[in-house]
MDTraj code that builds the backbone (N, CA, C; nanometers):
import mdtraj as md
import numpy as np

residues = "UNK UNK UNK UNK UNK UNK UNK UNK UNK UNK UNK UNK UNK UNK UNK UNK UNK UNK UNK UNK UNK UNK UNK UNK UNK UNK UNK UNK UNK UNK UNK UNK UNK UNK UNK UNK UNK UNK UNK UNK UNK UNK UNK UNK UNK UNK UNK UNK UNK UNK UNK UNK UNK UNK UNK UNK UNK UNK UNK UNK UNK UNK UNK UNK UNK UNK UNK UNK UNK UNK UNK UNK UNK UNK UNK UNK UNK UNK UNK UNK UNK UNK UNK UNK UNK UNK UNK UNK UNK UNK UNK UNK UNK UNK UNK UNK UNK UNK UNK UNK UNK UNK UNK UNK UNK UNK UNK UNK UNK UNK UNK UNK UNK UNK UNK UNK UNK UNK UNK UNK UNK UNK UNK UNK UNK UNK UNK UNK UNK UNK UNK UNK UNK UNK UNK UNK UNK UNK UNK UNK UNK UNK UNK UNK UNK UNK UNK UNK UNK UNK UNK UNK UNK UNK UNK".split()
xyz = np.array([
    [-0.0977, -1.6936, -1.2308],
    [0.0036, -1.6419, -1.1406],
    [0.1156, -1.7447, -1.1290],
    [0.2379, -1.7486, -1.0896],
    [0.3493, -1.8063, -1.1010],
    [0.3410, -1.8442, -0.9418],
    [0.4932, -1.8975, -0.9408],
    [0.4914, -1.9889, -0.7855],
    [0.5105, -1.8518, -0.6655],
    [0.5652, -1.7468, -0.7546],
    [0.6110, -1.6455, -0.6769],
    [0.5674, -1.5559, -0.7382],
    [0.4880, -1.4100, -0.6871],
    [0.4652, -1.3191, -0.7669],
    [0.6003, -1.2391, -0.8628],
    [0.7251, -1.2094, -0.8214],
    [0.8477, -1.1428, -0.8876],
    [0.8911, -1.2124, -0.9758],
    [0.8734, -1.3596, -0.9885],
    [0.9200, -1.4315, -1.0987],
    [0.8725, -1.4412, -1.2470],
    [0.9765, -1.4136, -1.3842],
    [0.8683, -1.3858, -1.5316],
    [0.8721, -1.2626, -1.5192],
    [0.7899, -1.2394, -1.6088],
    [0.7794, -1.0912, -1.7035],
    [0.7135, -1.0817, -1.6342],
    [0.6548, -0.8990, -1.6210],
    [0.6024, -0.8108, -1.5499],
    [0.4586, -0.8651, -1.6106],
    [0.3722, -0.8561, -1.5421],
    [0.2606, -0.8923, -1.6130],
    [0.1263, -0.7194, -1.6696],
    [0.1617, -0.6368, -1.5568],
    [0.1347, -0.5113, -1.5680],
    [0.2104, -0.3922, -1.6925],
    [0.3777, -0.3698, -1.6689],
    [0.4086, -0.3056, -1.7052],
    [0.4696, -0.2650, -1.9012],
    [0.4191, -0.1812, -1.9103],
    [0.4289, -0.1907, -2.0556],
    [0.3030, -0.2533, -2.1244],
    [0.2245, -0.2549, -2.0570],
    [0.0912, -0.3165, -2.1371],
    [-0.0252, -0.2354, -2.0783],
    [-0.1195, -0.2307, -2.1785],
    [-0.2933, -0.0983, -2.1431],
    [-0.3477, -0.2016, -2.0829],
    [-0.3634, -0.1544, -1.9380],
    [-0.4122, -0.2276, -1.8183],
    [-0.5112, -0.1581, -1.7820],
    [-0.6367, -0.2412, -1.7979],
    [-0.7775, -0.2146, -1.6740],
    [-0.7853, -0.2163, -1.5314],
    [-0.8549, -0.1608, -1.4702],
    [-0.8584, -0.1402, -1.3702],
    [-0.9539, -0.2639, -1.3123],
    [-0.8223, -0.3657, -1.2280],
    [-0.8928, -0.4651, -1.1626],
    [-1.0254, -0.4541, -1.0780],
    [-1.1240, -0.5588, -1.0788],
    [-1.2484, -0.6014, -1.0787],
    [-1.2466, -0.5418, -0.9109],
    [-1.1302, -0.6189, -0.8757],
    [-1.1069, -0.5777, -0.6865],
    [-0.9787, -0.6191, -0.6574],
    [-0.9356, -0.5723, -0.5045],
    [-0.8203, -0.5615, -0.4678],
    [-0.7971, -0.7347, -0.5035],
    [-0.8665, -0.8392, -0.4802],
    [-0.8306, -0.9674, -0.5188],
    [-0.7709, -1.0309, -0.6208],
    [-0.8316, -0.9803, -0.7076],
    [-0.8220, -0.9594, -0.9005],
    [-0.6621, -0.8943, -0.9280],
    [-0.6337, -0.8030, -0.8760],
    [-0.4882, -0.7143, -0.8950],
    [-0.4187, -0.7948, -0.8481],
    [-0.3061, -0.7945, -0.9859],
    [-0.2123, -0.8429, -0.9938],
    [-0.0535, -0.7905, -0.9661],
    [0.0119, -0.7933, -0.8597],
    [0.1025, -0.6725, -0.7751],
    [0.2001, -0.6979, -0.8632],
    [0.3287, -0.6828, -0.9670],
    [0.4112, -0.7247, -0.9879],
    [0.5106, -0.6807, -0.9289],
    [0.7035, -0.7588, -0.8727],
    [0.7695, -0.7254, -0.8345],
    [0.9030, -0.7534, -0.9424],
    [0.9779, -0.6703, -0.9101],
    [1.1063, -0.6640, -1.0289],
    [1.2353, -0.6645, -0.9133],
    [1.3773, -0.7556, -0.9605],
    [1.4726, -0.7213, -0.8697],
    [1.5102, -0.5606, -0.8330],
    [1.5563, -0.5742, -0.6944],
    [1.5974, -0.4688, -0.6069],
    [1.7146, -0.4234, -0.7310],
    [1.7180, -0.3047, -0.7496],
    [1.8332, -0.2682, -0.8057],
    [1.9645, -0.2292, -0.6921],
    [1.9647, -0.2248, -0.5918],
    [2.0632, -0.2700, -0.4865],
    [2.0366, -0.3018, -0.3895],
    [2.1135, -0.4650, -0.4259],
    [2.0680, -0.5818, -0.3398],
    [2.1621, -0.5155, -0.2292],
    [2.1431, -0.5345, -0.1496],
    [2.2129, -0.5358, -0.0226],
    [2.2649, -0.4142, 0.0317],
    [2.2081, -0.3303, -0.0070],
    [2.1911, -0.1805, 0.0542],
    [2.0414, -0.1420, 0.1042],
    [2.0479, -0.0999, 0.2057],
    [2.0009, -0.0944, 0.3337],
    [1.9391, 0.0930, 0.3233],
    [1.7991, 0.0810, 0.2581],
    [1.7375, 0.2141, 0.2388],
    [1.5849, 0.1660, 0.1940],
    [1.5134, 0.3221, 0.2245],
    [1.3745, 0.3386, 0.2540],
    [1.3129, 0.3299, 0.1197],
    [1.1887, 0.2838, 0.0451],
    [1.1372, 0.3643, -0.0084],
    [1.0164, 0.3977, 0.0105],
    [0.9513, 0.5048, -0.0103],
    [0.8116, 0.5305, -0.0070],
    [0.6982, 0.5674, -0.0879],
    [0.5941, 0.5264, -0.0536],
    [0.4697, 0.5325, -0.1297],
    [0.4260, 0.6024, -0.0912],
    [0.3151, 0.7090, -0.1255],
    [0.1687, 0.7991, -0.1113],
    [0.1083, 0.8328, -0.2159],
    [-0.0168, 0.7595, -0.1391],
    [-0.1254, 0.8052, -0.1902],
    [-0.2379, 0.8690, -0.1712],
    [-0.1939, 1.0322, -0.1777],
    [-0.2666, 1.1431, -0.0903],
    [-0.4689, 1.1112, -0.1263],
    [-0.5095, 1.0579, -0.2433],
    [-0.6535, 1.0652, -0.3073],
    [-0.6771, 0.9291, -0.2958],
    [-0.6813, 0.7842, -0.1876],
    [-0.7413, 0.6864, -0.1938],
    [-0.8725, 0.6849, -0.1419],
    [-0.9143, 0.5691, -0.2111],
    [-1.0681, 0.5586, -0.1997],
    [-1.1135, 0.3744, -0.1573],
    [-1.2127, 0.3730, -0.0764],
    [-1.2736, 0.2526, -0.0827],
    [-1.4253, 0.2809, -0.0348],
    [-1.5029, 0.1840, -0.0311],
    [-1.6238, 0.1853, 0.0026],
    [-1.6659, 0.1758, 0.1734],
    [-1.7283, 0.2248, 0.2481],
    [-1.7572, 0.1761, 0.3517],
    [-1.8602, 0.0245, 0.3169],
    [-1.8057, -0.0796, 0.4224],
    [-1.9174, -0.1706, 0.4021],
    [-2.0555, -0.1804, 0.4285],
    [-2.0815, -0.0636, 0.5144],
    [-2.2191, -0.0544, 0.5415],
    [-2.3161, 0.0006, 0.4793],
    [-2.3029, 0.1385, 0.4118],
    [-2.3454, 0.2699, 0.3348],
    [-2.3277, 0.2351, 0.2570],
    [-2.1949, 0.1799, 0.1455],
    [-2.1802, 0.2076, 0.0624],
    [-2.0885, 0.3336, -0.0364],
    [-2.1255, 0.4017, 0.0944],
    [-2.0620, 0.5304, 0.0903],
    [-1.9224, 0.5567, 0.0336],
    [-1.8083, 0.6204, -0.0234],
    [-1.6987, 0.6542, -0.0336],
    [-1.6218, 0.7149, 0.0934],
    [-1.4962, 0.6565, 0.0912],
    [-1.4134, 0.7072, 0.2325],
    [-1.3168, 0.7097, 0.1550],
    [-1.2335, 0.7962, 0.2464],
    [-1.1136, 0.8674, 0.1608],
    [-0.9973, 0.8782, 0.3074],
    [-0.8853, 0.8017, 0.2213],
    [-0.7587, 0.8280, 0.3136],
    [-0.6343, 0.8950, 0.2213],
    [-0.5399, 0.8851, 0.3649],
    [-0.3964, 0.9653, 0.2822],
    [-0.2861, 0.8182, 0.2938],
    [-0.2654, 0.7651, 0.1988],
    [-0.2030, 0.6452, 0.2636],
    [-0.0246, 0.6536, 0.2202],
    [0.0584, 0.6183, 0.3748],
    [0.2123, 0.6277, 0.3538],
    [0.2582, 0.4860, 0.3766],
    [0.3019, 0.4199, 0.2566],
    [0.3728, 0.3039, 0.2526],
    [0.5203, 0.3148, 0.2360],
    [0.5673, 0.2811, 0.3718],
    [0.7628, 0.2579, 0.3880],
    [0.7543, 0.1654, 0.3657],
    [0.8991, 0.0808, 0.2602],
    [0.9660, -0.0272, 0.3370],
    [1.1002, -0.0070, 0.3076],
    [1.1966, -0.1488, 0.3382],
    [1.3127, -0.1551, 0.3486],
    [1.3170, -0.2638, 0.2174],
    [1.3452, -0.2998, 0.0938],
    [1.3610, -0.3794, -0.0005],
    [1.4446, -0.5071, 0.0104],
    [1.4370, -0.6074, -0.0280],
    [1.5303, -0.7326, 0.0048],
    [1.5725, -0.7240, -0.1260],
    [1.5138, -0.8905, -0.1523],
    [1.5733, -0.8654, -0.3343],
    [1.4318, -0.8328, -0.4923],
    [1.3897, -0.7647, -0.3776],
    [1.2873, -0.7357, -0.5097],
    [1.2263, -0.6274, -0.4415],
    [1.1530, -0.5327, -0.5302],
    [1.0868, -0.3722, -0.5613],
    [0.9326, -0.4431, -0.6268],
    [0.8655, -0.3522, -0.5248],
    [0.7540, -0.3481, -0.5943],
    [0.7411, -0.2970, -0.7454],
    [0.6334, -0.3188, -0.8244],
    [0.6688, -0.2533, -0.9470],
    [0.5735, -0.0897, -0.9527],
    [0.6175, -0.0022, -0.9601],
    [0.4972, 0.1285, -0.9034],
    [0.3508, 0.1125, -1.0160],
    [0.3400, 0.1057, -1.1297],
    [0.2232, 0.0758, -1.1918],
    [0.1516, -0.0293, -1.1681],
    [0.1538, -0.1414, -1.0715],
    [0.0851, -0.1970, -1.0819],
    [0.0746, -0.2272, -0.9219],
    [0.0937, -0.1438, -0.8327],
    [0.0717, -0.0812, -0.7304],
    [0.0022, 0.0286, -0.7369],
    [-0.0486, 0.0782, -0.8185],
    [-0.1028, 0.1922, -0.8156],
    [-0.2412, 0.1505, -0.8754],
    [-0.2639, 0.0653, -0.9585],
    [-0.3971, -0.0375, -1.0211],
    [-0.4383, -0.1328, -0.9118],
    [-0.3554, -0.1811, -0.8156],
    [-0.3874, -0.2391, -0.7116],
    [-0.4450, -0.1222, -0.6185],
    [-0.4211, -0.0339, -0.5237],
    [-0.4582, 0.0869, -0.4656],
    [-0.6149, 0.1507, -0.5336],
    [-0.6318, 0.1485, -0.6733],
    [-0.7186, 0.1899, -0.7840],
    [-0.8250, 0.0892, -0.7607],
    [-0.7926, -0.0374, -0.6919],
    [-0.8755, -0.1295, -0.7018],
    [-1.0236, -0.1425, -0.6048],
    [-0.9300, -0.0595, -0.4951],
    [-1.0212, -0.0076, -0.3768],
    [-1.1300, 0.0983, -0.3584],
    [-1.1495, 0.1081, -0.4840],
    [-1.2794, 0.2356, -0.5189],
    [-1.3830, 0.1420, -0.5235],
    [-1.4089, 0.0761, -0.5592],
    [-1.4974, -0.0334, -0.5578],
    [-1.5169, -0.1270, -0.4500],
    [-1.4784, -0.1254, -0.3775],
    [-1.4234, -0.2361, -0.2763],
    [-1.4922, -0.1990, -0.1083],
    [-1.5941, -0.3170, -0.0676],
    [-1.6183, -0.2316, 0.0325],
    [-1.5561, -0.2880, 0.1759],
    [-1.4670, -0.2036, 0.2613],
    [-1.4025, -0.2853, 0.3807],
    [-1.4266, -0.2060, 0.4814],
    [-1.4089, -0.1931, 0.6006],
    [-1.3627, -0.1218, 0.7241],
    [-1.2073, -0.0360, 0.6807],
    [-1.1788, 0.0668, 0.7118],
    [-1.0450, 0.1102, 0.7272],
    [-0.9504, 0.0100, 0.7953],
    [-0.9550, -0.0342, 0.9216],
    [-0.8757, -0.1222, 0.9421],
    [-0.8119, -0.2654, 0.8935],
    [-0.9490, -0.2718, 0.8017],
    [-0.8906, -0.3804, 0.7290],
    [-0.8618, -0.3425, 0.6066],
    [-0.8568, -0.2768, 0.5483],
    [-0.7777, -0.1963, 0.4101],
    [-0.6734, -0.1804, 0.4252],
    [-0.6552, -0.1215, 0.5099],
    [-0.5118, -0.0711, 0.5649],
    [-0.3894, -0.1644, 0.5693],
    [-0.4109, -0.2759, 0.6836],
    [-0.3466, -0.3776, 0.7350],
    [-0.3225, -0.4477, 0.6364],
    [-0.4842, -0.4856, 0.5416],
    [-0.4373, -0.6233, 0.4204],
    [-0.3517, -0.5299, 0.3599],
    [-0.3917, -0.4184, 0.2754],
    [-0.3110, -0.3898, 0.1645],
    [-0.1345, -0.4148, 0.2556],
    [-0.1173, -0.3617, 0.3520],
    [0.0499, -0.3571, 0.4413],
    [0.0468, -0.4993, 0.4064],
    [-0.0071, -0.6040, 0.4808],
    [-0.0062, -0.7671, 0.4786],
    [0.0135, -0.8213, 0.3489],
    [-0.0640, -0.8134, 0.2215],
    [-0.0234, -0.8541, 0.1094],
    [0.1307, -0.7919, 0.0535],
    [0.1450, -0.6865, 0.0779],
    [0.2737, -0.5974, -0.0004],
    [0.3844, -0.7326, 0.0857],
    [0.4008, -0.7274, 0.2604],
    [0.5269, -0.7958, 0.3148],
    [0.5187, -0.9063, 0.2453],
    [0.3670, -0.9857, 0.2492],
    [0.3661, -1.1368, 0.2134],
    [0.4646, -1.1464, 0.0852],
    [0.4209, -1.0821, -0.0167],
    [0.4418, -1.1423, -0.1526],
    [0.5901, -1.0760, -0.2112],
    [0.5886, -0.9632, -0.1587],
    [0.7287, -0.9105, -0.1737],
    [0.8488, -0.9431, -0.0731],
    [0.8122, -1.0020, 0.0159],
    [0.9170, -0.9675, 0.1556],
    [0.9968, -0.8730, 0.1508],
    [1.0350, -0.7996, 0.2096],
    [1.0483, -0.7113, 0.2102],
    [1.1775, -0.7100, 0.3592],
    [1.3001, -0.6585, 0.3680],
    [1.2968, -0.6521, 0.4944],
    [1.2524, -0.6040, 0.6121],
    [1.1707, -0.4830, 0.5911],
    [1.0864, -0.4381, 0.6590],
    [0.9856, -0.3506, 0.6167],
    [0.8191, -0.3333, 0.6350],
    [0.7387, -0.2686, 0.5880],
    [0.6313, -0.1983, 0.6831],
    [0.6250, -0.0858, 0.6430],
    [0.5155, -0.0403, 0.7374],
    [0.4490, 0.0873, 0.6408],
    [0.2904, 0.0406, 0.6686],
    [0.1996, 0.1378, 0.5954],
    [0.1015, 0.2059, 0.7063],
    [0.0668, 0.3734, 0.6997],
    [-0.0065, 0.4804, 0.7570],
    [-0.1430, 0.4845, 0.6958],
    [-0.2285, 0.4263, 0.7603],
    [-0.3310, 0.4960, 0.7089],
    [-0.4120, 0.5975, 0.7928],
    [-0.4012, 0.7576, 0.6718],
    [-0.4929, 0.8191, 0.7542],
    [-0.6249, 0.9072, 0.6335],
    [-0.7198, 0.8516, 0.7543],
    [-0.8514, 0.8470, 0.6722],
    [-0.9387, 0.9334, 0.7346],
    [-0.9721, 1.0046, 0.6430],
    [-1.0774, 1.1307, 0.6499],
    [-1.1875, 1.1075, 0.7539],
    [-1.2603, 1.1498, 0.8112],
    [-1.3760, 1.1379, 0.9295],
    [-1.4676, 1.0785, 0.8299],
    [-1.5146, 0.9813, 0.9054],
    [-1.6862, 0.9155, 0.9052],
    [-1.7484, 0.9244, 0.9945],
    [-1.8720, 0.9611, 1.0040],
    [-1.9337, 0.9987, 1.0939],
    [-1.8618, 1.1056, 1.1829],
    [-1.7926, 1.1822, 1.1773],
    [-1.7250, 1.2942, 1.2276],
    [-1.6578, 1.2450, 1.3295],
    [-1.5532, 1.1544, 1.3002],
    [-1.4768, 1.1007, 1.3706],
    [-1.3356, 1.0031, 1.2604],
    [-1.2319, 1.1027, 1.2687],
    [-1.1093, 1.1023, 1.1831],
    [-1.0563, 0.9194, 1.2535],
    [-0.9938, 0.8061, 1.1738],
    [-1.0027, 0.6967, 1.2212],
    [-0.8715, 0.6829, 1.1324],
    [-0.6806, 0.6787, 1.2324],
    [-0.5907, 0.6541, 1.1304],
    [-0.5715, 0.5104, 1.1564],
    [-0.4965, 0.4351, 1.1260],
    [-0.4529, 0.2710, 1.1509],
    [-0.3261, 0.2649, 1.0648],
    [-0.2549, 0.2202, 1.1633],
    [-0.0930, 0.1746, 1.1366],
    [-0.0927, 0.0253, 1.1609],
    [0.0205, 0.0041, 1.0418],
    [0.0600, -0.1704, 1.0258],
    [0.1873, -0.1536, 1.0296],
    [0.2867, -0.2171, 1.0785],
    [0.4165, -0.2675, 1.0622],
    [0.4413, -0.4090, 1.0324],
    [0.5647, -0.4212, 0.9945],
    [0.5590, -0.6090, 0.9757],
    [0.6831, -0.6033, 1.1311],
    [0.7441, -0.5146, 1.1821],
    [0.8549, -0.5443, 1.2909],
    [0.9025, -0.4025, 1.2899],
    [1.0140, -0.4467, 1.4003],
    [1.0801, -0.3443, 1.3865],
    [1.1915, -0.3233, 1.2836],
    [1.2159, -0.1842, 1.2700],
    [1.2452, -0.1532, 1.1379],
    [1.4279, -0.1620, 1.1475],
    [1.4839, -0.2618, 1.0640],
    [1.6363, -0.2667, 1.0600],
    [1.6884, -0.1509, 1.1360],
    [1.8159, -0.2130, 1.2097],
    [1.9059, -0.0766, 1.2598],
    [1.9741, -0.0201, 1.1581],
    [1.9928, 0.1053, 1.1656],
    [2.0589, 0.1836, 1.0412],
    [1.9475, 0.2249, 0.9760],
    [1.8283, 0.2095, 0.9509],
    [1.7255, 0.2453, 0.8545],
    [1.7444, 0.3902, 0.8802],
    [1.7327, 0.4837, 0.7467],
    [1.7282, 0.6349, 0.7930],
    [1.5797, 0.6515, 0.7722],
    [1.4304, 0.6144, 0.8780],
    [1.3262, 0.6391, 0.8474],
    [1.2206, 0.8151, 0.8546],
    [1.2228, 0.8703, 0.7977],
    [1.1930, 0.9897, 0.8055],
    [1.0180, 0.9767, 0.8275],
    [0.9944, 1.0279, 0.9012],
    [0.7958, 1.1026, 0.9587],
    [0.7504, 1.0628, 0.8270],
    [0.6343, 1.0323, 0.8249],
    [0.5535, 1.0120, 0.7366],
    [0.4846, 1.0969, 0.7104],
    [0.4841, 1.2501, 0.7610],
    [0.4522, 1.3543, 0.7338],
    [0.2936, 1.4302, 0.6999],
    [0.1739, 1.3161, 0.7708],
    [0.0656, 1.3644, 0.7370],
    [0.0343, 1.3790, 0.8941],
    [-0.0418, 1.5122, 0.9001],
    [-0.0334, 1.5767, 0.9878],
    [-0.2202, 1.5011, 1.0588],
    [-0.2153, 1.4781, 1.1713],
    [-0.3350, 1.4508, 1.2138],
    [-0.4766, 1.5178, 1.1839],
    [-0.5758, 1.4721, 1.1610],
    [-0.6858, 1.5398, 1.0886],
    [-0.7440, 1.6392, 1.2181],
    [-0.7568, 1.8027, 1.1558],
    [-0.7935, 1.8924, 1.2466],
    [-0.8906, 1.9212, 1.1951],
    [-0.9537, 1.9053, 1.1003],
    [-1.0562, 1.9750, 1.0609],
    [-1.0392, 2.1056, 0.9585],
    [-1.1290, 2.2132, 0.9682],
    [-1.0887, 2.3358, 0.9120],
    [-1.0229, 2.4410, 0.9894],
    [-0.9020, 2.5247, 0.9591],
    [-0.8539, 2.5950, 1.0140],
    [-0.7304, 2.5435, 1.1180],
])
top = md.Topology()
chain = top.add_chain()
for i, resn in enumerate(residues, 1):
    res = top.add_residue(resn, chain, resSeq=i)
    for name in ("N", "CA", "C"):
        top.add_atom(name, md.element.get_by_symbol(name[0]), res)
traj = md.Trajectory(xyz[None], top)
């Protein structure tokens, strides 16, 4: 790894990439903002994530919405998506899935502002979402709903 993850060649993109060992192992790459100094959203979802419960073993399944506001660097989407991929294997609490994955993205990218939704299917018949922000979100941000509707069940 370099002094900074965005610095150098992409280490993911353009190359047949395995699916890291664990979220630790994944390697996030970031590429410059293609406009520096404009002041807009972008977003992530990932309606089919997966991680392990730590106790069972079991599979849990969320809908996860990652905003941020970009500084001078963009995540790179393929190797955000092998990172996310990494969590099928991986066994945590929701709350801490949630938060690290939000926590690593601000750390290594900074970002001017970031905030990730997690909402995760019932365990034990009890729907469990968890929100991370890094702050409040720049004035001017045009942030639109994150659009997953609270878990009702059937019908």
């Amino acid at each position: 790894m370099t002094d900074h993850p965005y610095t150098g060649a992409p280490r993911v993109l353009g190359q047949q990439s395995a699916l890291p060992a664990s979220p630790e192992d994944a390697a996030l790459d970031y590429v410059p903002n293609p406009r520096p100094g404009v002041l807009y959203c972008v977003r992530f979802a990932a309606p089919e994530f997966t991680s392990l419960c730590p106790v069972t073993g079991q599979p849990d399944f969320a809908h996860l919405v990652i905003d941020y506001a970009p500084d001078a660097t963009i995540v790179e989407s393929k190797s955000l998506k092998l990172f996310l991929a990494s969590f099928r294997n991986h066994g945590a609490f929701h709350e801490d899935v949630t938060v690290g994955i939000g926590q690593r993205l601000f750390a290594e990218m900074a970002p001017r502002w970031l905030r990730i939704g997690g909402y995760w299917y019932p365990r034990g018949g009890i729907p469990i979402d968890v929100f991370w922000q890094s702050g409040a979100p720049p004035e001017g941000l045009w942030l639109p709903d994150q659009g997953v509707a609270s878990y009702r069940g059937r019908g």
